[in-house]
Biotite code that builds the C-alpha atoms (Angstrom):
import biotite.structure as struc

atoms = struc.array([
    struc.Atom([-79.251, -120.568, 187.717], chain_id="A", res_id=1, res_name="UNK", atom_name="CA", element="C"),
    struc.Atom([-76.909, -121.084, 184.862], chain_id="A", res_id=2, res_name="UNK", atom_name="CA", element="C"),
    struc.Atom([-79.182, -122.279, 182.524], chain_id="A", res_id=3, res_name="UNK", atom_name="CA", element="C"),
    struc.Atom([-82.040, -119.897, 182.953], chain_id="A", res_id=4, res_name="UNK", atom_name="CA", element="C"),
    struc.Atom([-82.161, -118.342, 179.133], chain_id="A", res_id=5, res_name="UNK", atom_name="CA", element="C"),
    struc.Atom([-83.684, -119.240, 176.284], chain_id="A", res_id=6, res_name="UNK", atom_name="CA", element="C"),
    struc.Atom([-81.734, -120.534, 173.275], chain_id="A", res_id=7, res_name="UNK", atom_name="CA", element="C"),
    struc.Atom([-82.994, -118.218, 170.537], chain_id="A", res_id=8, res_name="UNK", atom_name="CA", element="C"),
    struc.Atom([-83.645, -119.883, 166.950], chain_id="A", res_id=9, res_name="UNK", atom_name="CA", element="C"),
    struc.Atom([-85.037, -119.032, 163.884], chain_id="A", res_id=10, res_name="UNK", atom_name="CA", element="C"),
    struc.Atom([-88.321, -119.630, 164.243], chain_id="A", res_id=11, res_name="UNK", atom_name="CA", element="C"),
    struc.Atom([-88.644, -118.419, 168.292], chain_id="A", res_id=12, res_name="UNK", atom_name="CA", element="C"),
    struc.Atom([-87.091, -115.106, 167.062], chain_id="A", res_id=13, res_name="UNK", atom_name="CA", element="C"),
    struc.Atom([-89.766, -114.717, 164.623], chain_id="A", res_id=14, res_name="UNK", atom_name="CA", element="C"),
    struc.Atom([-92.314, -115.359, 167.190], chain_id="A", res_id=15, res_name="UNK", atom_name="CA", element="C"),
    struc.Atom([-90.596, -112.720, 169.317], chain_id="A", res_id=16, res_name="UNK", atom_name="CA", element="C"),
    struc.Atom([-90.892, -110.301, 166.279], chain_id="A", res_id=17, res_name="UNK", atom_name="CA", element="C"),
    struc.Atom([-94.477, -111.183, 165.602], chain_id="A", res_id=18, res_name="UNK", atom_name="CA", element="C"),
    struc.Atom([-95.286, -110.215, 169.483], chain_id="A", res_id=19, res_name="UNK", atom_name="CA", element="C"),
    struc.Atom([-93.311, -107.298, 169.562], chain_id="A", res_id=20, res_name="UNK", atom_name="CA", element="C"),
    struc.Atom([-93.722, -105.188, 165.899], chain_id="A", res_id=21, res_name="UNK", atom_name="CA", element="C"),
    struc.Atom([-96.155, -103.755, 165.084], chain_id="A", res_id=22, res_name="UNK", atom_name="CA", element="C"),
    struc.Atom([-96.772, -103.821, 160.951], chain_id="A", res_id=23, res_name="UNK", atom_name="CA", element="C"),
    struc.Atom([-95.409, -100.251, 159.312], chain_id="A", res_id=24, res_name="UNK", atom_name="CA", element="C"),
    struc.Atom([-95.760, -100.162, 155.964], chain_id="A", res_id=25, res_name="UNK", atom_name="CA", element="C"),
    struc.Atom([-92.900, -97.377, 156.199], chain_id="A", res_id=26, res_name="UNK", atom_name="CA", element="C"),
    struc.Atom([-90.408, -99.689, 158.129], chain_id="A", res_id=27, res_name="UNK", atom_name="CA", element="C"),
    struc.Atom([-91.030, -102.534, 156.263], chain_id="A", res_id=28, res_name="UNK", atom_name="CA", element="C"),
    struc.Atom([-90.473, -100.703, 153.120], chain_id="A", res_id=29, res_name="UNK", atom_name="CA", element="C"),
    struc.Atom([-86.920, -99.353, 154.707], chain_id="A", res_id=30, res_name="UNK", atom_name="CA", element="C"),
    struc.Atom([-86.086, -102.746, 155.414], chain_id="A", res_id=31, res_name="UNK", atom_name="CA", element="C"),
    struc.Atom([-86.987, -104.264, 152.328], chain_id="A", res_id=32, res_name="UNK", atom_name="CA", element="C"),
    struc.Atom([-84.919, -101.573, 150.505], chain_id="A", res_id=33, res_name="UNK", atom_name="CA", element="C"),
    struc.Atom([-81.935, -101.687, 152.906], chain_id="A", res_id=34, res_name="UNK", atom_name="CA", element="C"),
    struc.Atom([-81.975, -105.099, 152.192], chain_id="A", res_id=35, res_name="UNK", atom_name="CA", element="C"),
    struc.Atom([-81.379, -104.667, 148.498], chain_id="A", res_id=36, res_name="UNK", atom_name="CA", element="C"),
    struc.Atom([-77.991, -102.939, 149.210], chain_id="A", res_id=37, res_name="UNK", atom_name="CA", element="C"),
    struc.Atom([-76.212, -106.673, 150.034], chain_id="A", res_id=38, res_name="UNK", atom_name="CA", element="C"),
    struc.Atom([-74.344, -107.866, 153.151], chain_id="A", res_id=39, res_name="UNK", atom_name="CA", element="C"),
    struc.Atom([-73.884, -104.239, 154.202], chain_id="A", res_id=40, res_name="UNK", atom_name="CA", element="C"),
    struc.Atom([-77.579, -104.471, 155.525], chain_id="A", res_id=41, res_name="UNK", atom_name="CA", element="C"),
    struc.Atom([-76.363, -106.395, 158.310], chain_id="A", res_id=42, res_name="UNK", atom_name="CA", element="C"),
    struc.Atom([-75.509, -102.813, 159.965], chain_id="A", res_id=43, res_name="UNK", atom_name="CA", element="C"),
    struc.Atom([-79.219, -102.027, 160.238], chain_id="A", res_id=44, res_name="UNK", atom_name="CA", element="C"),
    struc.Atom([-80.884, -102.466, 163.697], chain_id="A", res_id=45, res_name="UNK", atom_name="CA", element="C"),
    struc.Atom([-83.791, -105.736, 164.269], chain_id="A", res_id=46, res_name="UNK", atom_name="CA", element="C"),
    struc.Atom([-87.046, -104.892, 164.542], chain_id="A", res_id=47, res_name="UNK", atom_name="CA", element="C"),
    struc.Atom([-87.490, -105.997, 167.397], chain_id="A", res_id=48, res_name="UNK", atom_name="CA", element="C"),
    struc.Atom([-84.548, -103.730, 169.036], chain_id="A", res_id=49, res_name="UNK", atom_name="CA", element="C"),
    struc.Atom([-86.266, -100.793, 166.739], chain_id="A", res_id=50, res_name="UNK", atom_name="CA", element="C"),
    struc.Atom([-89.624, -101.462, 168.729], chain_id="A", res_id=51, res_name="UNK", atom_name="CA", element="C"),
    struc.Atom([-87.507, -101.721, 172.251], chain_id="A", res_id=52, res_name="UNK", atom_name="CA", element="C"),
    struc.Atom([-85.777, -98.431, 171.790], chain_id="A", res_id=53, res_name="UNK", atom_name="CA", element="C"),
    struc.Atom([-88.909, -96.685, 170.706], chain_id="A", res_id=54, res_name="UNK", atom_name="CA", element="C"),
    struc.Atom([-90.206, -98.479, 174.107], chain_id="A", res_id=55, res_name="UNK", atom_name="CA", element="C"),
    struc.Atom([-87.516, -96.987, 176.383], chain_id="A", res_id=56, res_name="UNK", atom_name="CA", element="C"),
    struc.Atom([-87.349, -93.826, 174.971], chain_id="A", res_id=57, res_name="UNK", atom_name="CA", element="C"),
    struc.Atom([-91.521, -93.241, 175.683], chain_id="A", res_id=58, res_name="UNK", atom_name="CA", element="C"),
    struc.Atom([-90.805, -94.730, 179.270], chain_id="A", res_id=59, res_name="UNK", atom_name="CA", element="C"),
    struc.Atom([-88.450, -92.502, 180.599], chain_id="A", res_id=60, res_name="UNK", atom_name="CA", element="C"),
    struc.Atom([-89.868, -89.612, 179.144], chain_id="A", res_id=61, res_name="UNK", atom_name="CA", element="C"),
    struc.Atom([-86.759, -88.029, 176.700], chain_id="A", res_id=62, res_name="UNK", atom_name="CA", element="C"),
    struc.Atom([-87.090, -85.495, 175.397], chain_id="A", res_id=63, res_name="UNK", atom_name="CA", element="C"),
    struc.Atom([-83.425, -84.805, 173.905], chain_id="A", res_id=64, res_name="UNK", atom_name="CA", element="C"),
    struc.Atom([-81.251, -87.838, 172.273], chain_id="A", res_id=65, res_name="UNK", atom_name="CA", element="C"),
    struc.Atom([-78.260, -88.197, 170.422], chain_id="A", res_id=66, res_name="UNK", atom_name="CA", element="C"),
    struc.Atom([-77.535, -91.455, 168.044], chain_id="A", res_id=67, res_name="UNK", atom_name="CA", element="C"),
    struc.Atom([-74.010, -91.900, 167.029], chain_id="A", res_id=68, res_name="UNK", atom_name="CA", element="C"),
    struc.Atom([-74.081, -94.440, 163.729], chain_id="A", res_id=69, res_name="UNK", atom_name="CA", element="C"),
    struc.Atom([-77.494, -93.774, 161.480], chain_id="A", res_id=70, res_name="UNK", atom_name="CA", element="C"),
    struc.Atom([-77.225, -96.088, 158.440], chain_id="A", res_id=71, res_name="UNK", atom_name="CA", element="C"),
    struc.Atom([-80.297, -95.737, 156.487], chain_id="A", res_id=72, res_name="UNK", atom_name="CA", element="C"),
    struc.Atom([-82.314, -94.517, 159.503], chain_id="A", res_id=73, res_name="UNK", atom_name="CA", element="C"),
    struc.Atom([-84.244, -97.353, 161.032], chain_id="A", res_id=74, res_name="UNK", atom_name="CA", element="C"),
    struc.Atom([-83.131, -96.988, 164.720], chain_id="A", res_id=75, res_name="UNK", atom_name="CA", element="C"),
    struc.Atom([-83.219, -93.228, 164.183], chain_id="A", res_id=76, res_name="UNK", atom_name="CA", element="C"),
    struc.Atom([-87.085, -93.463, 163.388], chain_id="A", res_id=77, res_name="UNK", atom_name="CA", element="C"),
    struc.Atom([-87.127, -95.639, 166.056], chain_id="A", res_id=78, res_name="UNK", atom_name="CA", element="C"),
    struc.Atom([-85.772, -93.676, 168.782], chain_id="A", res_id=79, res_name="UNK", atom_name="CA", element="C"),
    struc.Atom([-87.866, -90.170, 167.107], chain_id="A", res_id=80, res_name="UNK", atom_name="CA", element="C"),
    struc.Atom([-90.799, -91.938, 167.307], chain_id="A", res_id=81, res_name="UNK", atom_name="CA", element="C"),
    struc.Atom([-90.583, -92.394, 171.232], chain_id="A", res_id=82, res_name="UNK", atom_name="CA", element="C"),
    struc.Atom([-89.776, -88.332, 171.461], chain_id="A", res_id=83, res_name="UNK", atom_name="CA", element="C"),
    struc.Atom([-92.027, -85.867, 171.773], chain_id="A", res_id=84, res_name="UNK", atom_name="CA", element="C"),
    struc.Atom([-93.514, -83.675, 168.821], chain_id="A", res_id=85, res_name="UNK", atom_name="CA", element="C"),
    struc.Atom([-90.865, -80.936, 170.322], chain_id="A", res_id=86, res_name="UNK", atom_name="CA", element="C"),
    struc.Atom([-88.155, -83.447, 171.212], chain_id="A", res_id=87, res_name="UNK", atom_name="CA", element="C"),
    struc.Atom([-84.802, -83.222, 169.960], chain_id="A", res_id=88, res_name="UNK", atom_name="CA", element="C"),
    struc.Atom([-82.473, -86.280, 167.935], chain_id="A", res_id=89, res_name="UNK", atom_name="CA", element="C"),
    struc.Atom([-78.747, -85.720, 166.710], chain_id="A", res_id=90, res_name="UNK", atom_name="CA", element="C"),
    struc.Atom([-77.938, -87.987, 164.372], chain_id="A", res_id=91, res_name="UNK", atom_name="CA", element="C"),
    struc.Atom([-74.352, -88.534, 163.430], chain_id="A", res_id=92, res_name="UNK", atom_name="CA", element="C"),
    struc.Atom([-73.119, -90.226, 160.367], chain_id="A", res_id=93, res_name="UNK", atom_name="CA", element="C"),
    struc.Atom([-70.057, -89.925, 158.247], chain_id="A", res_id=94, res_name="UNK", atom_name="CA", element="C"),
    struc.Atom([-72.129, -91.380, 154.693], chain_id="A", res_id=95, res_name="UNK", atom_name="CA", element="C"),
    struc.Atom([-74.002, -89.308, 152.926], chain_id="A", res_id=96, res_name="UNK", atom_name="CA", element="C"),
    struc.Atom([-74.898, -92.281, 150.646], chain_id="A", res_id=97, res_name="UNK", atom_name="CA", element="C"),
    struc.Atom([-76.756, -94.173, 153.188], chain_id="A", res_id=98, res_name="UNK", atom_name="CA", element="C"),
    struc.Atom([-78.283, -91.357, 154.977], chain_id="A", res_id=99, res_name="UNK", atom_name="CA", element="C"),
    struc.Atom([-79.691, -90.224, 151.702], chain_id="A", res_id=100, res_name="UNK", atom_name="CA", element="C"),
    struc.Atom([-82.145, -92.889, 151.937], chain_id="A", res_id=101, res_name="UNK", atom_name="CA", element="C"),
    struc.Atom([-82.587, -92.240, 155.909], chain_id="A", res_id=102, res_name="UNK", atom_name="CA", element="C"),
    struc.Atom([-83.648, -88.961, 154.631], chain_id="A", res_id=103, res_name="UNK", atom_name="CA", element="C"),
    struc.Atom([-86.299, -90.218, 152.851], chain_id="A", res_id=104, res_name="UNK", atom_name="CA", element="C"),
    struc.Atom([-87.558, -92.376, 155.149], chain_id="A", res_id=105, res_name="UNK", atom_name="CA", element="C"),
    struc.Atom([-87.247, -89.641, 158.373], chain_id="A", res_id=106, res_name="UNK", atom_name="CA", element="C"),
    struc.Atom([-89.845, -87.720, 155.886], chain_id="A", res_id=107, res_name="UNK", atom_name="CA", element="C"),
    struc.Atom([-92.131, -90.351, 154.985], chain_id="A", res_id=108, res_name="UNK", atom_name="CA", element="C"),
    struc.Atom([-92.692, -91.486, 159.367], chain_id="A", res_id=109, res_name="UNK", atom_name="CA", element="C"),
    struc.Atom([-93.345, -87.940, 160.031], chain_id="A", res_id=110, res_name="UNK", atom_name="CA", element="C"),
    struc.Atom([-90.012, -87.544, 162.280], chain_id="A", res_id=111, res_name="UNK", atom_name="CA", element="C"),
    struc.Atom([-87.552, -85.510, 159.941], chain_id="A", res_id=112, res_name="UNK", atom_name="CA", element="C"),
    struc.Atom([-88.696, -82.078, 162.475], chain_id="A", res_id=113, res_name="UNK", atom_name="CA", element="C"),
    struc.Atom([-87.131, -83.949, 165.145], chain_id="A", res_id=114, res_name="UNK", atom_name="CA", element="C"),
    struc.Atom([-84.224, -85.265, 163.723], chain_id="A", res_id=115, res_name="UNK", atom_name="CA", element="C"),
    struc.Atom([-80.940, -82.978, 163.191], chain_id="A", res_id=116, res_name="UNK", atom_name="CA", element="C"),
    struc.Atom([-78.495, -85.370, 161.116], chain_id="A", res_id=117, res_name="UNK", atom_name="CA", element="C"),
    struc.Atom([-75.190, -84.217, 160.895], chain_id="A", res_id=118, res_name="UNK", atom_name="CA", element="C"),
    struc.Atom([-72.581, -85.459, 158.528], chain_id="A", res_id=119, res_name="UNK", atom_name="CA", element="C"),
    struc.Atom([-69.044, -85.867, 159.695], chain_id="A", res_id=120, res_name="UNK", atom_name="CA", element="C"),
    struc.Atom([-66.654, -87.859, 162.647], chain_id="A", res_id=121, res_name="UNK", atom_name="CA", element="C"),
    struc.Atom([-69.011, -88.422, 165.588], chain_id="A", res_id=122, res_name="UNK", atom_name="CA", element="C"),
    struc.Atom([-66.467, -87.229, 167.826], chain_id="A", res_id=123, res_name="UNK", atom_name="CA", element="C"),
    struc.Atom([-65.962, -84.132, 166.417], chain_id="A", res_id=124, res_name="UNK", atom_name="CA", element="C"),
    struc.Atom([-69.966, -83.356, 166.472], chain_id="A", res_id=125, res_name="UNK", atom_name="CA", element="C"),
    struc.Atom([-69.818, -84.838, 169.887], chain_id="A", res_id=126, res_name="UNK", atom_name="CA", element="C"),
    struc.Atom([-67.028, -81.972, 171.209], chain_id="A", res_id=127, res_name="UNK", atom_name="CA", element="C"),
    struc.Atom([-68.336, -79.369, 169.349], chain_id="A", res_id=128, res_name="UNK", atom_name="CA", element="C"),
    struc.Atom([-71.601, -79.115, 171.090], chain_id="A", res_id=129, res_name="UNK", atom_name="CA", element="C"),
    struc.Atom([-72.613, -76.055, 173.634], chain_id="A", res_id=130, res_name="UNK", atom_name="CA", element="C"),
    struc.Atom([-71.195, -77.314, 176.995], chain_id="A", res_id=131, res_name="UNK", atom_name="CA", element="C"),
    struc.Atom([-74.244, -76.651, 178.540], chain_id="A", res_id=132, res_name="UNK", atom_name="CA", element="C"),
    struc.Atom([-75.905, -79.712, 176.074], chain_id="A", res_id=133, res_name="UNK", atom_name="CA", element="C"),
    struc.Atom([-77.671, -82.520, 177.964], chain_id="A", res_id=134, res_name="UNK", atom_name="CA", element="C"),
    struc.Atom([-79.260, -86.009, 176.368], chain_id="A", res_id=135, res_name="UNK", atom_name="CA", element="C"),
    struc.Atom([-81.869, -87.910, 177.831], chain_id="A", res_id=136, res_name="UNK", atom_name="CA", element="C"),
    struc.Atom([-81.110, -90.610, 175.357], chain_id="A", res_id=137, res_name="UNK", atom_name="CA", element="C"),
    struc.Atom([-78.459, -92.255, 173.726], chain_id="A", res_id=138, res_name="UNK", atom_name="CA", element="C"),
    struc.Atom([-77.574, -95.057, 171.121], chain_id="A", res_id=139, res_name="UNK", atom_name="CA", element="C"),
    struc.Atom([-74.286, -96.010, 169.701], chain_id="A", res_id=140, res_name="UNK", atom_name="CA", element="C"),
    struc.Atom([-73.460, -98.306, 166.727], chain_id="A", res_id=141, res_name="UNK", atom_name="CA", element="C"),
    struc.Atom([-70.835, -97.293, 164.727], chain_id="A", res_id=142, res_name="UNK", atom_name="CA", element="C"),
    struc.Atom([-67.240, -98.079, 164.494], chain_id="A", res_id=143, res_name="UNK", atom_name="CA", element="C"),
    struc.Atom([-66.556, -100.429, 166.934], chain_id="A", res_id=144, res_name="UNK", atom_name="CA", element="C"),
    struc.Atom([-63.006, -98.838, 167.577], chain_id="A", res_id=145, res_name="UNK", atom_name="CA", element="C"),
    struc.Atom([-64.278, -95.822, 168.912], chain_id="A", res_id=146, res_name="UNK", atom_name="CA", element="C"),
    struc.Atom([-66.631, -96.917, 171.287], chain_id="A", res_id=147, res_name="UNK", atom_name="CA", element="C"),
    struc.Atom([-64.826, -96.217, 174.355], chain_id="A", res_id=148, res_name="UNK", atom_name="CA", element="C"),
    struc.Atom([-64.444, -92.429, 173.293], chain_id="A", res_id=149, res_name="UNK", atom_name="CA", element="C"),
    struc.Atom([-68.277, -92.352, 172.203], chain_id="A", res_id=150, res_name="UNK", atom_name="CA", element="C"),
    struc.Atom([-68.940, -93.517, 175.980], chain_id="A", res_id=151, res_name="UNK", atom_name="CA", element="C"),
    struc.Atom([-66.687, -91.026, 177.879], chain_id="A", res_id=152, res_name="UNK", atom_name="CA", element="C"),
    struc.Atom([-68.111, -88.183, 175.309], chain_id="A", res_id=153, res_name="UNK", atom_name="CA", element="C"),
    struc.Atom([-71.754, -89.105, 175.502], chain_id="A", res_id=154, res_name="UNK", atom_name="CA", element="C"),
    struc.Atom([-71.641, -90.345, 179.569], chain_id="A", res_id=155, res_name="UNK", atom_name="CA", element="C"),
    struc.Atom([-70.408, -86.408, 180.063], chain_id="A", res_id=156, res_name="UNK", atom_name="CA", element="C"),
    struc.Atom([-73.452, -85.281, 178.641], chain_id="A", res_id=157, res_name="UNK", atom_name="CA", element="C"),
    struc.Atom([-76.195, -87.531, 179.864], chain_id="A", res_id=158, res_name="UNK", atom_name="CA", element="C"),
    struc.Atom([-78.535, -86.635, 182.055], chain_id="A", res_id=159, res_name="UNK", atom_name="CA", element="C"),
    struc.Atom([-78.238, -88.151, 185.960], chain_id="A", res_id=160, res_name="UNK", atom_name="CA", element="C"),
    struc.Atom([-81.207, -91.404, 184.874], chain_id="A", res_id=161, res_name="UNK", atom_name="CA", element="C"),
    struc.Atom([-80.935, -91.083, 181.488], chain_id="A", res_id=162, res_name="UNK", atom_name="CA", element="C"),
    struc.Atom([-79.966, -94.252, 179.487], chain_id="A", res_id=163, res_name="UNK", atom_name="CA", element="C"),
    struc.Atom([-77.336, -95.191, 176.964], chain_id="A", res_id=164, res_name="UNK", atom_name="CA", element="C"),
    struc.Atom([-77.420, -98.082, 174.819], chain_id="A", res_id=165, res_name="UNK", atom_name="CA", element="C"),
    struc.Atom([-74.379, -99.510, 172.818], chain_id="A", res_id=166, res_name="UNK", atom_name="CA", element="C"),
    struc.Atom([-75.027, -101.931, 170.237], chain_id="A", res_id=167, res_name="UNK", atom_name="CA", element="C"),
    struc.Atom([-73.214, -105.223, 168.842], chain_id="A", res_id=168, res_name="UNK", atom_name="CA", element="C"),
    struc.Atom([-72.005, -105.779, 172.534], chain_id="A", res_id=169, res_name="UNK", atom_name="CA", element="C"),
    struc.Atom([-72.150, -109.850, 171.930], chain_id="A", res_id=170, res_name="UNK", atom_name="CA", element="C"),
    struc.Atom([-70.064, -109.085, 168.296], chain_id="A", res_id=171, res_name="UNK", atom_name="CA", element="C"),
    struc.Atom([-71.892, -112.501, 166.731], chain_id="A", res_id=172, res_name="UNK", atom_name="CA", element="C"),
    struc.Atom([-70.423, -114.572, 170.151], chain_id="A", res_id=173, res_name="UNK", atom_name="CA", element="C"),
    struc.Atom([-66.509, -113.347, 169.029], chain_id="A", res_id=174, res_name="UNK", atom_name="CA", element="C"),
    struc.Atom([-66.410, -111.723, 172.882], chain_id="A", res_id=175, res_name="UNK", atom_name="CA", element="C"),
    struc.Atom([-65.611, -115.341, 173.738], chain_id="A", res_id=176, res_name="UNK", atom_name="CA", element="C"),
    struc.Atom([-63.730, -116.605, 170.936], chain_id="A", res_id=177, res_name="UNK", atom_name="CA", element="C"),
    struc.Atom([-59.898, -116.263, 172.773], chain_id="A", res_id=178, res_name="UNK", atom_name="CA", element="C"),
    struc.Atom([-58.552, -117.158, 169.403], chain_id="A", res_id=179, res_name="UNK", atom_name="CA", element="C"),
    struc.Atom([-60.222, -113.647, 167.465], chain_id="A", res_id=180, res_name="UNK", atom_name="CA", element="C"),
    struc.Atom([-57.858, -111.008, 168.549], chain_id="A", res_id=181, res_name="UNK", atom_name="CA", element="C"),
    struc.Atom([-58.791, -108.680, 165.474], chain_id="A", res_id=182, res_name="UNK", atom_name="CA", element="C"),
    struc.Atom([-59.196, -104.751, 166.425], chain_id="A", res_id=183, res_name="UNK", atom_name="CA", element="C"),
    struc.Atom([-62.827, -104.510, 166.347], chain_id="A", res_id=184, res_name="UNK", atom_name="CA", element="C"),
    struc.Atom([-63.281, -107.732, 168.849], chain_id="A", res_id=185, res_name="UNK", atom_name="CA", element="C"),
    struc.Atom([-60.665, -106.211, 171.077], chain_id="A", res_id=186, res_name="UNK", atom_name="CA", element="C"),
    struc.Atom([-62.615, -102.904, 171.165], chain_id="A", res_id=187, res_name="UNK", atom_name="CA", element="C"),
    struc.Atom([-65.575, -104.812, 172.221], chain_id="A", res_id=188, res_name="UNK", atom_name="CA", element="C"),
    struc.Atom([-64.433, -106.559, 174.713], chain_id="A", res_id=189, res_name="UNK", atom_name="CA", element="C"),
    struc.Atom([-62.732, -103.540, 176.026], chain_id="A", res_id=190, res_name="UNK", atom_name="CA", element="C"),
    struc.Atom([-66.195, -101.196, 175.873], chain_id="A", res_id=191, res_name="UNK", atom_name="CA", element="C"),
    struc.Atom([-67.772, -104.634, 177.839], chain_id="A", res_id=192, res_name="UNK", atom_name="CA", element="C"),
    struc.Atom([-65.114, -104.546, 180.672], chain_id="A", res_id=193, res_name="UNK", atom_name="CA", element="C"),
    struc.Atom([-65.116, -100.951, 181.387], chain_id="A", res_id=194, res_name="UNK", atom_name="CA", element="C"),
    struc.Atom([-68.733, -100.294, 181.358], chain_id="A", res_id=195, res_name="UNK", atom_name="CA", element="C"),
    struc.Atom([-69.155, -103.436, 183.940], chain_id="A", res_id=196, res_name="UNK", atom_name="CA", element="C"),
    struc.Atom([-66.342, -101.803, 186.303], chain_id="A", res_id=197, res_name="UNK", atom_name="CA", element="C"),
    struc.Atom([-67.977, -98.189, 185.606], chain_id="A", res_id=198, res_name="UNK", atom_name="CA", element="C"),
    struc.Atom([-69.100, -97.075, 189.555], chain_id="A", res_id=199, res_name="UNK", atom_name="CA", element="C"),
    struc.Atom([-70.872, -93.943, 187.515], chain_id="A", res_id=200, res_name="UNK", atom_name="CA", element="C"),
    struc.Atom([-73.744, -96.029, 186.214], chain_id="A", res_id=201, res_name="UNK", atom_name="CA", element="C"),
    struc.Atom([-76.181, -99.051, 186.262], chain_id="A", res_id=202, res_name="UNK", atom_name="CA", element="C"),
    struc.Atom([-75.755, -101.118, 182.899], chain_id="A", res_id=203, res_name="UNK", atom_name="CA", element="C"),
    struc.Atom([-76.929, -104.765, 181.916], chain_id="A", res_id=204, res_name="UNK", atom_name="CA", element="C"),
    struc.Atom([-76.146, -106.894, 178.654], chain_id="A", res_id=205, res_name="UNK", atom_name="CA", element="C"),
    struc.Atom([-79.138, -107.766, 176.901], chain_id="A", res_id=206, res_name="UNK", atom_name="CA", element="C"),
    struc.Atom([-79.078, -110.816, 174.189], chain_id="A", res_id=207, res_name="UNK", atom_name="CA", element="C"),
    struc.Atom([-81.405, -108.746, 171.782], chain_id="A", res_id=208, res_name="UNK", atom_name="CA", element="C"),
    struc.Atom([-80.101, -109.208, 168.860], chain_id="A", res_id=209, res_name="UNK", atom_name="CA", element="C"),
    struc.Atom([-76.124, -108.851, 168.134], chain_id="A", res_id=210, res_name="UNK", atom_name="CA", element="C"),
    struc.Atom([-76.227, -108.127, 172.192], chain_id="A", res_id=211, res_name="UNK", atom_name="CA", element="C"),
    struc.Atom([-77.584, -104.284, 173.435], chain_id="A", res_id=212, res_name="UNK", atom_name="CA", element="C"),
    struc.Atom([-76.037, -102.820, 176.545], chain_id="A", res_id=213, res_name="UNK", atom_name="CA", element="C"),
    struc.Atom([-78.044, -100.562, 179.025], chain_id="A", res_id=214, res_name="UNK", atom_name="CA", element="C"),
    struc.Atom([-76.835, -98.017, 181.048], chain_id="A", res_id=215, res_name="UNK", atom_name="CA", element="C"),
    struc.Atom([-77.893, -96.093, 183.542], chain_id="A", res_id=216, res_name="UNK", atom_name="CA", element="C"),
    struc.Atom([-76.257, -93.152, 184.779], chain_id="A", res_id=217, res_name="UNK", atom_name="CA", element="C"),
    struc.Atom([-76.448, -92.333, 188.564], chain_id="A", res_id=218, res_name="UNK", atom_name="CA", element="C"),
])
């Protein structure tokens, strides 16, 4: 059963993409200009994943969610879009710069009401919440180094069946490069192994994209 996966190219992903997106002027317009900013547009989400969190977010109902890493906002929108008109998203980011332009675009698809972005370390938004606060959703992609403590933090406040996704989990195939030992690499790895041996949830590796992990709580 090794061999039962598709090798994705070029052309197959945008097949996938065509199948999977629907056209929004709005996205498409925050991907175009997110674009324009250079090789630090490589932090923004696919479309495809964008269309898959939306997806999971609808399916299980959330109504609460908390996103640790916003960029210019196109897995935010994303994840709003699948909430409820009353539903809930933290965002937490440590630029103002590029959230200035997720801003915008939280405005322009109709989702800024649902989405409180706050400005500052993740982990200290994280541990300052009311104890009593509970997600139904979850997404992490930010600094790679602090993954594990996004987990623990996040993990303590999901919701028994609510999900968690952590993004980048494949880290452009550099899991299995032996001879990358850089910090970042490490981290992943590390995130991958403990997840995987975590008896408190359910969680899968997904190739979407730069590899998207899924857990489950119990």
């Amino acid at each position: 059963m090794s061999d039962k996966f598709i090798r994705m190219t070029p052309e197959l992903h945008a097949y996938v993409e065509r199948r999977s997106v629907r056209r929004d002027p709005v996205m498409e317009r925050l991907v175009q200009e997110t674009a324009a900013l250079g090789e630090i547009a490589q932090m923004q989400i696919a479309p495809d994943q964008g269309a898959f969190l939306t997806l999971l977010v609808r399916a299980i109902g959330a109504r609460s969610a908390v996103e640790v890493g916003t960029f210019t906002g196109y897995s935010a929108i994303s994840i709003a879009r699948g909430l409820p008109e009353d539903g809930r998203l933290i965002c937490c980011d440590v630029s103002e710069e590029w959230t200035t332009i997720a801003r915008r675009y939280f405005r322009e698809a109709r989702v800024d009401s649902k989405i409180d972005l706050r400005i500052g370390p993740a982990l200290e938004t994280l541990r300052g919440l009311p104890s009593a606060t509970r997600f139904d959703f979850a997404f992490v992609d930010a600094d790679k180094t602090s993954y594990a403590a996004y987990y623990e933090e996040i993990l303590a406040r999901l919701r028994p069946g609510g999900l968690l996704g952590i993004d980048n989990v494949l880290w452009s195939g550099k899991v299995i490069d032996s001879t990358d030992q850089s910090e970042s690499t490490r981290a992943i790895r590390s995130i991958n192994d403990h997840v995987a041996a975590d008896d408190r949830v359910d969680a899968v590796i997904l190739p979407i994209a730069d590899g998207l992990t899924l857990v489950r709580k119990r």
